[in-house]
Each structure stands twice: as structure tokens, then as C-alpha cells.
SERO-4910 file (N, C-alpha, C, O; in steps of 0.05 Angstrom, whole numbers):
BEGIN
 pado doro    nc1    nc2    nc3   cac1   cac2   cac3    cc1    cc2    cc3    oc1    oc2    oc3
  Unk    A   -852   1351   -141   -874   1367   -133   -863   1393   -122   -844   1397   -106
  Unk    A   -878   1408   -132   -863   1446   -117   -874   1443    -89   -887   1423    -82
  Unk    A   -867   1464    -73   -883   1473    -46   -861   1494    -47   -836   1493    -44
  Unk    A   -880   1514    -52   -873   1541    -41   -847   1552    -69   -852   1550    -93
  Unk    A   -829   1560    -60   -797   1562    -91   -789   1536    -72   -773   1547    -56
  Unk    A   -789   1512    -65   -778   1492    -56   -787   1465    -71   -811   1460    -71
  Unk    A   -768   1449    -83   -776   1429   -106   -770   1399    -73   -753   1396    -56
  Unk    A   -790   1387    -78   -794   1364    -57   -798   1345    -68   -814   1344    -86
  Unk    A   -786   1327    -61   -772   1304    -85   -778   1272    -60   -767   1273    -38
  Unk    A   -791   1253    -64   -792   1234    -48   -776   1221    -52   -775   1201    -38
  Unk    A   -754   1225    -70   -725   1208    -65   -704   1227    -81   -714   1239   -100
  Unk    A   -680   1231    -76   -655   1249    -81   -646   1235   -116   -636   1214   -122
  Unk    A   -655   1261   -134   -648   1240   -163   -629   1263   -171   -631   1283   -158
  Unk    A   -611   1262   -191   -596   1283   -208   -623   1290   -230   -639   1274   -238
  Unk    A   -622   1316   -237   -636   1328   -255   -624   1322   -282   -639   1315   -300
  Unk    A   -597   1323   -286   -588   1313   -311   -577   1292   -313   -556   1290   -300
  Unk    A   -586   1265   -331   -570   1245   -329   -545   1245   -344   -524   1240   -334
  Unk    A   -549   1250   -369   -526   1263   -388   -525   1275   -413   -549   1275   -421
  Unk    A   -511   1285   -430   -502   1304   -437   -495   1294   -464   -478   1276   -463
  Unk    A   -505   1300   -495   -496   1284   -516   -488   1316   -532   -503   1336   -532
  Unk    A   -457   1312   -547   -460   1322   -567   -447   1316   -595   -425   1305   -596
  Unk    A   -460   1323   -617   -457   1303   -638   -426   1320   -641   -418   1341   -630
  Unk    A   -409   1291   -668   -393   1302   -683   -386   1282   -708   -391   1258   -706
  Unk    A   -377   1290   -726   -366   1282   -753   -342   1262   -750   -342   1242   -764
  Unk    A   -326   1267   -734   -298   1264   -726   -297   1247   -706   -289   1257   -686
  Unk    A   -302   1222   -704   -295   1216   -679   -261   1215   -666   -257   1214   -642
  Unk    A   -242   1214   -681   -220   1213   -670   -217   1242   -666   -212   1247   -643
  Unk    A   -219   1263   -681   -213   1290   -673   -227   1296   -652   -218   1314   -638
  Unk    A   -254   1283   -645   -260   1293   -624   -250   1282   -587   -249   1294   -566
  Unk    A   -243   1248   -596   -230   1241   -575   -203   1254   -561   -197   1258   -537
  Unk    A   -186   1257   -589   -168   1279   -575   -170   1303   -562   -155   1306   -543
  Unk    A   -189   1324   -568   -201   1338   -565   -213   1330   -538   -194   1331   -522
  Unk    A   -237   1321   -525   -244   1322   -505   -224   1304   -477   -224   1313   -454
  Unk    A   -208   1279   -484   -196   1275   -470   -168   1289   -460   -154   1285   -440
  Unk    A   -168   1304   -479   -149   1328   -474   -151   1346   -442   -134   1359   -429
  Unk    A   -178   1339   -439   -181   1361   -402   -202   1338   -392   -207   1340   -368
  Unk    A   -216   1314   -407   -239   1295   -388   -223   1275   -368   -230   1265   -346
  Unk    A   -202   1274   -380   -180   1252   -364   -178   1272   -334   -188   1269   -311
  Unk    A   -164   1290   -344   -144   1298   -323   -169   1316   -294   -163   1327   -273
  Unk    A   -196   1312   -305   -211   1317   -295   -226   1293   -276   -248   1295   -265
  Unk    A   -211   1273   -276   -224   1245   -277   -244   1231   -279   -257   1216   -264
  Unk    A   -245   1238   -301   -267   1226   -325   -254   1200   -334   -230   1201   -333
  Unk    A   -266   1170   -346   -259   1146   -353   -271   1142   -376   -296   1139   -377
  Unk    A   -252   1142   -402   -268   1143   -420   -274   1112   -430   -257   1094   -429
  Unk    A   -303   1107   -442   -305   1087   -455   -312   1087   -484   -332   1100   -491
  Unk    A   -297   1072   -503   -303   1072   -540   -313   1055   -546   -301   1034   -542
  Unk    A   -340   1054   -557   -357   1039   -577   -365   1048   -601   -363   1071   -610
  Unk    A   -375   1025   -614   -379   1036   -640   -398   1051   -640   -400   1065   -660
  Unk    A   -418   1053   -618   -438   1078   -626   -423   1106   -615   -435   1127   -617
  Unk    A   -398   1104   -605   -383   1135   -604   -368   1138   -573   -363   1116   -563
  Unk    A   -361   1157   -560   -348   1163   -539   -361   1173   -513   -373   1194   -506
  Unk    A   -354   1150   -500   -378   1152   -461   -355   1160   -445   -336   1145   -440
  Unk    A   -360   1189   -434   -342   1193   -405   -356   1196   -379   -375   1210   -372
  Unk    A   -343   1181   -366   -361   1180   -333   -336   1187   -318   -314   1189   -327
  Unk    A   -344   1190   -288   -332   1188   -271   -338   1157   -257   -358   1142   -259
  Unk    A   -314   1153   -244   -308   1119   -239   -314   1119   -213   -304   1133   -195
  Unk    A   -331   1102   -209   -345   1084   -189   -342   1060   -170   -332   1043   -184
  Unk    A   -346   1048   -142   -339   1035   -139   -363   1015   -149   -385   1025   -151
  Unk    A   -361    984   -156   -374    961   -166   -403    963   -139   -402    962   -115
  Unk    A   -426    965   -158   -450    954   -141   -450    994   -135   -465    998   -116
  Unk    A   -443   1011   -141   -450   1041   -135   -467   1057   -156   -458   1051   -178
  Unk    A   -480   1069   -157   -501   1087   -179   -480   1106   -193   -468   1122   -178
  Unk    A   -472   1106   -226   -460   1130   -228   -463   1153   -223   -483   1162   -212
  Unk    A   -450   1161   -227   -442   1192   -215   -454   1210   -236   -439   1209   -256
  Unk    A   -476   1226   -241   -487   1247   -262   -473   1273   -264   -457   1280   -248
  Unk    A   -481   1288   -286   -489   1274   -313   -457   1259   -327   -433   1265   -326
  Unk    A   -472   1237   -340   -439   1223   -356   -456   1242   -391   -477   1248   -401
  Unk    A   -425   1243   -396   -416   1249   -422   -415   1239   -456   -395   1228   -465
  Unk    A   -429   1243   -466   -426   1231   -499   -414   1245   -515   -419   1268   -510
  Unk    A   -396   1242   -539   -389   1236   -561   -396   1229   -584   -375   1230   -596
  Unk    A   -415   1220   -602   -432   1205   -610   -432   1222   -643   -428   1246   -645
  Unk    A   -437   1207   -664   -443   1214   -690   -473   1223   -688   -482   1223   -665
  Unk    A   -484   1228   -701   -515   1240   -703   -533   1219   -713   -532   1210   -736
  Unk    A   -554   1208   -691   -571   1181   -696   -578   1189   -729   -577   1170   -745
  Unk    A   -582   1212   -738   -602   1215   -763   -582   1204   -786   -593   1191   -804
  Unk    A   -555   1208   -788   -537   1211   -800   -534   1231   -819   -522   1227   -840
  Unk    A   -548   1259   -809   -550   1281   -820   -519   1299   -808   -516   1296   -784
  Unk    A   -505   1310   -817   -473   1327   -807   -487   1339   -776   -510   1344   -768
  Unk    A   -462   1339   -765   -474   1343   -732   -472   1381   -734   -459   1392   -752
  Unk    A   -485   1395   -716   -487   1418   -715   -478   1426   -689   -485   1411   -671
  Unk    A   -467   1444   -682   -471   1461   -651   -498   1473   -651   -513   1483   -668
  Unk    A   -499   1469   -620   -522   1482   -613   -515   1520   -604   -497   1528   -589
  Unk    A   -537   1540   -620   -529   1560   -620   -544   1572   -592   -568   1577   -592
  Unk    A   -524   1577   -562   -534   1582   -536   -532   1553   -526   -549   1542   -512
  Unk    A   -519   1547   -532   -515   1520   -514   -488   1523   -509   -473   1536   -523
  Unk    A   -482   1504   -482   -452   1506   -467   -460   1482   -452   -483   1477   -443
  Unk    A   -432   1466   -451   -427   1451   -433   -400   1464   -409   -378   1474   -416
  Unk    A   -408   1460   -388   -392   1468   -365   -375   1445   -347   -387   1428   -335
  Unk    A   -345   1445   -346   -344   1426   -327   -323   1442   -309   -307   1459   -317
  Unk    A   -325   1435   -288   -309   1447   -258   -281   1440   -256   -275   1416   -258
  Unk    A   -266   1453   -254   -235   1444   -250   -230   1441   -212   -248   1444   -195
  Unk    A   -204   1435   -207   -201   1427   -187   -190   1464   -168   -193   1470   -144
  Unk    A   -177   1482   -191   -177   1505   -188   -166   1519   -209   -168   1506   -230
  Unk    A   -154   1541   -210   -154   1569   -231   -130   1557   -250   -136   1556   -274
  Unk    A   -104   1548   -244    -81   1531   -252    -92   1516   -270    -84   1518   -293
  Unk    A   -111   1500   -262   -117   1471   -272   -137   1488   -295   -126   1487   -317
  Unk    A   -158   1499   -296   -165   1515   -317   -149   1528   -331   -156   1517   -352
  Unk    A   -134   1540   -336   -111   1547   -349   -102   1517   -371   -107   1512   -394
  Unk    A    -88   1504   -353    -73   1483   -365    -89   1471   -384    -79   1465   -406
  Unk    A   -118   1464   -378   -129   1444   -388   -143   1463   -415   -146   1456   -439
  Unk    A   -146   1478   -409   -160   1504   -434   -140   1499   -445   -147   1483   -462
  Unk    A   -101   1505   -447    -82   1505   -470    -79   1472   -483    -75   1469   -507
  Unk    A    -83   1453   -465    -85   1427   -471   -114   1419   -487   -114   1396   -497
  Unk    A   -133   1432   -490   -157   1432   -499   -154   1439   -534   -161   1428   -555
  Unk    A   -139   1467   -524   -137   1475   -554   -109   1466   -581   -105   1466   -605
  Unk    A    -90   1457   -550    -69   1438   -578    -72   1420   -584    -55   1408   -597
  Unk    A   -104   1407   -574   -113   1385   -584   -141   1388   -602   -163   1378   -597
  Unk    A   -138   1396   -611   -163   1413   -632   -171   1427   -635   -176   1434   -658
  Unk    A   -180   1443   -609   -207   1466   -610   -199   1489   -606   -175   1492   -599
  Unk    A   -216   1512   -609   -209   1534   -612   -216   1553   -587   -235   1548   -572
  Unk    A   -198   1577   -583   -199   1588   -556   -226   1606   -574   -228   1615   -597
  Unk    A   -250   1606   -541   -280   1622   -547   -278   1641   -521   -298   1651   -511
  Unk    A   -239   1646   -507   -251   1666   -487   -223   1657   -463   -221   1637   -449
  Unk    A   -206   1677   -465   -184   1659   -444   -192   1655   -416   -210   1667   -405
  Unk    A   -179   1641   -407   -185   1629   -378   -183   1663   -360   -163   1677   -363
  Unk    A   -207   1671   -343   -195   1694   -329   -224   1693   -301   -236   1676   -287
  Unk    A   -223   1721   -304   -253   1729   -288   -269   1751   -305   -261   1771   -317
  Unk    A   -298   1738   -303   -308   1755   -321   -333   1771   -299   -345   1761   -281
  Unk    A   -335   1804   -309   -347   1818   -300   -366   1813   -287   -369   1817   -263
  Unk    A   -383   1800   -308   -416   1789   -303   -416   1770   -282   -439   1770   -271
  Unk    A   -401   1755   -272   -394   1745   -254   -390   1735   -233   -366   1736   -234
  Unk    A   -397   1722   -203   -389   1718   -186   -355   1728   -176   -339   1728   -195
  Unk    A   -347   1735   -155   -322   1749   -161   -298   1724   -151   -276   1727   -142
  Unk    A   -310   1701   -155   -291   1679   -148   -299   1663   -173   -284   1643   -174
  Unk    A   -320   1664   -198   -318   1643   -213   -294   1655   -237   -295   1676   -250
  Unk    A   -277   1636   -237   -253   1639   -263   -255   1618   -284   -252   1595   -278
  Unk    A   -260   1627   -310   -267   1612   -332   -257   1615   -353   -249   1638   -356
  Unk    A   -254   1596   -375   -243   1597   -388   -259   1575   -417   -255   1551   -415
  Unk    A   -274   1585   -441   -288   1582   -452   -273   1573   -474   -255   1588   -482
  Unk    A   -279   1535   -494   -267   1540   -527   -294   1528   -537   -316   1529   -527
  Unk    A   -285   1519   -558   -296   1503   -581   -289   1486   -592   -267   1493   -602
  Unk    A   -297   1450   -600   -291   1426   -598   -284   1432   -627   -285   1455   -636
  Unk    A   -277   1413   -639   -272   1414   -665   -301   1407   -678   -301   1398   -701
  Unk    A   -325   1410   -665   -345   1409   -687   -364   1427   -684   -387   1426   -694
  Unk    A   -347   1453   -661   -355   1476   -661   -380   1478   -636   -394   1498   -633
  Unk    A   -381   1451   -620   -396   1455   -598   -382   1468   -571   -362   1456   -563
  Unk    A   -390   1490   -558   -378   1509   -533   -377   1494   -506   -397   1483   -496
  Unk    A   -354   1495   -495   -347   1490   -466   -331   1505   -454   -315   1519   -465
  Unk    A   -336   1502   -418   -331   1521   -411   -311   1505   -388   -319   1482   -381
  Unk    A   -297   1511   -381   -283   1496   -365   -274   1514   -337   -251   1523   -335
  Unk    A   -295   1518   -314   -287   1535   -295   -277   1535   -266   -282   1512   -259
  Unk    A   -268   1546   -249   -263   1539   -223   -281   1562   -206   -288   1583   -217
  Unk    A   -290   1557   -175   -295   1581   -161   -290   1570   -144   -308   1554   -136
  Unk    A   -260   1570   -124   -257   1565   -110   -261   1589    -86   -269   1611    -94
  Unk    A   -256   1586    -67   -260   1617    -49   -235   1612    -36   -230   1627    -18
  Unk    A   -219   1595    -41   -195   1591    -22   -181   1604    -44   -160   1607    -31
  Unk    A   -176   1615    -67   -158   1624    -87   -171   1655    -89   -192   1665    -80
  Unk    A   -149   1665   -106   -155   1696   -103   -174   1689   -122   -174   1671   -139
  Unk    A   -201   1722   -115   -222   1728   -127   -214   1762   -149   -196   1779   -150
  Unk    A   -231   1759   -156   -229   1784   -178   -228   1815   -167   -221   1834   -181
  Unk    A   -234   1815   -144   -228   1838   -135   -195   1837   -117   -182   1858   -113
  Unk    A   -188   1812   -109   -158   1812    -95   -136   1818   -111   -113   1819   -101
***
């Protein structure tokens, strides 16, 4: 329910539960995303309907949102990127974006933007943008304020 620009919620929910995007490939894409989901501590799980990453929980705890899919395309029509779509995930800081962007791309995907600071910007968010091997965009960023910002 709104009140006022204030969203009032009778119980605390995540807005996104998770996050699916198709691919052709499932092994190219497992390399590919566990390439930076691990070291992000993400836990991946494989089934035959495709690739689930969460963050790990203790037993009897609500996961942690949004978790992550992998997944072939229910229709079994070739999977597509979405054109203006991005998935974003947070690094621990600017290093760790770096690493995981070159570890990203020697495991499939393609650089859409090197890890830096971009104009448009906040002057502490540092990002670093590719593309999975089925051509869907992620962004992999840090804004720490304890690390130098774009004007230091």
C-alpha cells in the first residue's frame, strides 16, 4: 500500500525473488557464471531443469533474495538476451570487480565495458560490465566509500 512516496508493507518481503536467464549451453554457461557466482558466495545447485545459485543459509532460515537461474527456455524455442536488460551483482570491492570481470571473460563471455568509474555515475560506484555466452549483460559492481572514488 503507498502513503505518501512511502511503500508500507505489513510484513518486510524482498521485491525480487529471482532472476531467470535462458541459455542454449548449459555447460558453457556454468563455466561462465560460476566463474565470479562462487567467489561471490553464491552455492550452486544442477538439475536437469538447469542451474540454481543462492546464497547459503543456515537450516530452518528463509533464503536470501533474489536467487539466480540458468535454465534452457520452457518453450524450447533458442534462448534470446533481453535487449535493456542487465543483471547486477555487488562485489566485495574495486579488486574483486576487476578479478572476477577477467575471470568472467576467460571463461566465456565477452568484455561490454572494463571495470572503472563511469561519468553518469555515483562517484564511488566502480563497474565493470560483460556478456554470458548467450549474450545476456551483467554488471558486476562495487561502491564502497571506504575505497577511492572517481574524483580522488
Amino acid at each position: 500500500m503507498f502513503e505518501g512516496h512511502r511503500i508500507v508493507q505489513a510484513e518486510r518481503r524482498n521485491m525480487i525473488s529471482y532472476i531467470t536467464v535462458g541459455t542454449d549451453d548449459i555447460t558453457c554457461a556454468k563455466r561462465f557464471y560460476s566463474a565470479f557466482m562462487l567467489a561471490l558466495g553464491y552455492e550452486l545447485e544442477e538439475g536437469p531443469e538447469g542451474l540454481s545459485y543462492a546464497l547459503p543459509v543456515e537450516p530452518g532460515q528463509s533464503p536470501i533474495l533474489p536467487e539466480f537461474y540458468v535454465k534452457p527456455t520452457f518453450d524450447g524455442r533458442p534462448a534470446s538476451a533481453g535487449n535493456g536488460s542487465m543483471t547486477a551483482f555487488e562485489a566485495r570491492n574495486q579488486n574483486q570487480v576487476r578479478d572476477l570481470h577477467a575471470a568472467a571473460v576467460a571463461a566465456g563471455g565477452s568484455d561490454e565495458g572494463q571495470p572503472g568509474f563511469r561519468a553518469n555515475y555515483g562517484p564511488d560506484f566502480y563497474v565493470g560490465y560483460l556478456r554470458d555466452p548467450q549474450g545476456n549483460k551483467i554488471a558486476l559492481f562495487s561502491s564502497n566509500p571506504k575505497e577511492p572514488g572517481r574524483g580522488d
